[in-house]
C-alpha positions in Angstrom: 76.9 99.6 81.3 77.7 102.6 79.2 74.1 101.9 77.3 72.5 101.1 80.6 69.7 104.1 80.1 68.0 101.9 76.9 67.2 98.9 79.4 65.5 101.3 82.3 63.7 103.2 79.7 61.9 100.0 78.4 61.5 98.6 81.8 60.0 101.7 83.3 57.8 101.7 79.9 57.1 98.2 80.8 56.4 98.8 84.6 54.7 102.6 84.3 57.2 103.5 86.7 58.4 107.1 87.2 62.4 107.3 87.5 62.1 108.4 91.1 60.7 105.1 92.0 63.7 103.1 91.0 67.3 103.1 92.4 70.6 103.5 90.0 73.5 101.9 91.5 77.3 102.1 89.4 80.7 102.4 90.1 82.8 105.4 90.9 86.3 106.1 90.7 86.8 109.3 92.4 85.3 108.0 95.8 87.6 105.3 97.6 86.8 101.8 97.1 84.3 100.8 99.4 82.8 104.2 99.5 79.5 105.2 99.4 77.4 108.4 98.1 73.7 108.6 98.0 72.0 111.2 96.2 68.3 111.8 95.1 69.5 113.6 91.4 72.3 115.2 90.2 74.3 115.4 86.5 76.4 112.3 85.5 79.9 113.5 86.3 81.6 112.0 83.7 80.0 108.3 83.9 79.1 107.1 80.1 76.5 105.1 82.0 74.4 107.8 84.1 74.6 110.0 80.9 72.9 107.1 78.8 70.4 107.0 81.6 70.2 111.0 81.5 69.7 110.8 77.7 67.1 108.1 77.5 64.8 109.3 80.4 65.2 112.9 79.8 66.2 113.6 83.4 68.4 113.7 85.9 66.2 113.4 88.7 66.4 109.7 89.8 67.8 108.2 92.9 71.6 106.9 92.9 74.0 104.9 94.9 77.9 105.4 93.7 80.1 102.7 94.9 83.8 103.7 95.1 86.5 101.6 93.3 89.1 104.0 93.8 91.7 104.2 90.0 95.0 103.0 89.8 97.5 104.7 90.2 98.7 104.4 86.3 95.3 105.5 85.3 94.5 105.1 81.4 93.9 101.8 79.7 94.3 99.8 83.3 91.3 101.4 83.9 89.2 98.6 82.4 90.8 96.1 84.2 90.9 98.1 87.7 86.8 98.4 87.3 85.7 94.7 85.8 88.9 92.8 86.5 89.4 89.9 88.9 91.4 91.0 92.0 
């Protein structure tokens, strides 16, 4: 996920696609699991992945969907498991 922006670059290469014509969808913390926030653009707010994707298309103007996971409440290195683990 965190290299995620290498992938849509070659496929939009691939597809002559601009990067309003496809939709992002990742994971957020800081919305409550289940949650949902749509936005046309915006900066990465702290997700590795979006700023890969930032990086590699050279803007932050694409379509997203943020799904909320909500954190534990330890935080830290339960992280990992919180976001990809089996519930």
């Amino acid at each position: 996920m965190n290299l995620s922006g290498e992938c849509i670059r070659q496929v939009m290469d691939y597809y002559k696609v601009d990067p309003s014509e496809f939709i992002v969808i990742y994971d957020d913390i800081s919305l409550v699991p289940g949650g949902i926030r749509i936005r046309k653009k915006g900066s990465a707010g702290g997700h590795n992945g979006i700023k890969n994707i930032i990086a590699h298309l050279g803007t932050q103007e694409f379509p997203r969907i943020k799904i909320g996971t909500g954190a534990p409440a330890g935080g830290g290195a339960e992280m990992i498991d919180w976001v990809i683990g089996v519930p």
